[in-house]
C-alpha positions as CSV (number, residue, x, y, z in Angstrom):
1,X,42.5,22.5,-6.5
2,X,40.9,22.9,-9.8
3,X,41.0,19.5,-11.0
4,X,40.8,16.2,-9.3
5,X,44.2,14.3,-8.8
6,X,44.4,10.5,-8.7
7,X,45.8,10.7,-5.4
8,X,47.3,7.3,-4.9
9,X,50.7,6.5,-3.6
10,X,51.2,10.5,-3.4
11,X,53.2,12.3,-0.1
12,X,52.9,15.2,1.1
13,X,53.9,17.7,3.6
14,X,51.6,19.9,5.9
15,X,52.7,22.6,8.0
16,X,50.9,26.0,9.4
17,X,51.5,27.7,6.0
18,X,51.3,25.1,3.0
19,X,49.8,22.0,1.9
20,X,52.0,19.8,-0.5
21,X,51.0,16.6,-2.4
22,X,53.3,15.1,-5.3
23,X,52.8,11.5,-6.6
24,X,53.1,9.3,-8.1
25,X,55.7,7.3,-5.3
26,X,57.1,6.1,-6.5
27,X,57.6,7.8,-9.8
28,X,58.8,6.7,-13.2
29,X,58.1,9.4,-16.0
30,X,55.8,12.2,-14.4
31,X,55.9,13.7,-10.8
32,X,53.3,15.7,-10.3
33,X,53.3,19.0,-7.2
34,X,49.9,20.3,-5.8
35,X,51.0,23.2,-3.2
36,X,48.0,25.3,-1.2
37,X,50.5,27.9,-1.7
38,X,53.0,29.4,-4.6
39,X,56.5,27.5,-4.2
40,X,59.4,26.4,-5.3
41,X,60.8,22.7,-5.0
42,X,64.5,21.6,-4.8
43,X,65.3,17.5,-5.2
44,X,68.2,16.3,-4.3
45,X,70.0,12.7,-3.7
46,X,70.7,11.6,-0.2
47,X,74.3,12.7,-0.7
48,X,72.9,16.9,-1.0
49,X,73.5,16.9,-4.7
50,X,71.1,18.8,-6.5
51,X,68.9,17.0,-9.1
52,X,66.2,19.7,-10.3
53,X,65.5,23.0,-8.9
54,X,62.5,24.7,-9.6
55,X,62.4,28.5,-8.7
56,X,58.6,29.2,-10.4
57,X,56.4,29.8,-7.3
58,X,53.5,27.6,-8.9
59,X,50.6,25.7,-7.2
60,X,51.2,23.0,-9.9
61,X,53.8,21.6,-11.6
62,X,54.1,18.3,-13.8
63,X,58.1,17.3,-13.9
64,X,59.4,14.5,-16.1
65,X,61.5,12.4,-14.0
66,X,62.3,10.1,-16.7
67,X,66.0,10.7,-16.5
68,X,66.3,11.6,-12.9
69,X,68.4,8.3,-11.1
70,X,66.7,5.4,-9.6
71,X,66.9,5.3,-5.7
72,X,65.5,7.8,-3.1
73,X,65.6,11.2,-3.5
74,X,64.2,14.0,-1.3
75,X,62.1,16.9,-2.1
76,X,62.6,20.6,-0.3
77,X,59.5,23.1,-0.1
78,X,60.9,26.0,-0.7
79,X,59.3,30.0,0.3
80,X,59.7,33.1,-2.3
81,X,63.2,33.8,-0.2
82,X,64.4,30.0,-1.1
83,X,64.2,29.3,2.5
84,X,63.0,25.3,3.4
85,X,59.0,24.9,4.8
86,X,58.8,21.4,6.3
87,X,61.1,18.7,6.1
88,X,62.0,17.2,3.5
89,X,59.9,14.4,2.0
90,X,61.3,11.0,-0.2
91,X,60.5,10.4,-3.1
92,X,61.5,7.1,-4.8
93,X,62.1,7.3,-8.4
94,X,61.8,3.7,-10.3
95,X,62.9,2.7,-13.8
């Protein structure tokens, strides 16, 4: 990664073809995404309803969270053909 990250309290999800850290967790105002590879993240609540969807294929992304909904939500790794790497990881959001 080109910078350093404060690392603390982040999650992540490792599999054979991607790396991915996000933190703060939990969150309040910025979530930030560190992928070893380009892609997309989908967060939903725990009932499947879609809270942010983000189809650029970045290796970083800073998301303000500030008016997501308190409570645990879930992040999905998405590949270029929108199909899930991993399982899904929680994220709790706190206001």
């Amino acid at each position: 990664y080109p910078a350093p990250v404060d690392t603390t309290g982040t999650t992540g999800i490792e599999t054979n073809d991607v790396d991915l850290r996000f933190g703060p967790n939990p969150a309040d105002h910025i979530l930030f995404i560190r992928s070893s590879t380009p892609s997309s993240i989908r967060v939903t609540d725990l009932s499947g309803r879609t809270i942010f969807s983000g189809s650029e294929h970045q290796l970083h992304q800073d998301i303000d969270v500030s008016a997501w909904p308190s409570g645990i939500l879930l992040i999905h790794l998405l590949n270029a053909n929108g199909e899930p790497m991993g399982s899904p990881q929680r994220l709790h959001i706190r206001h």
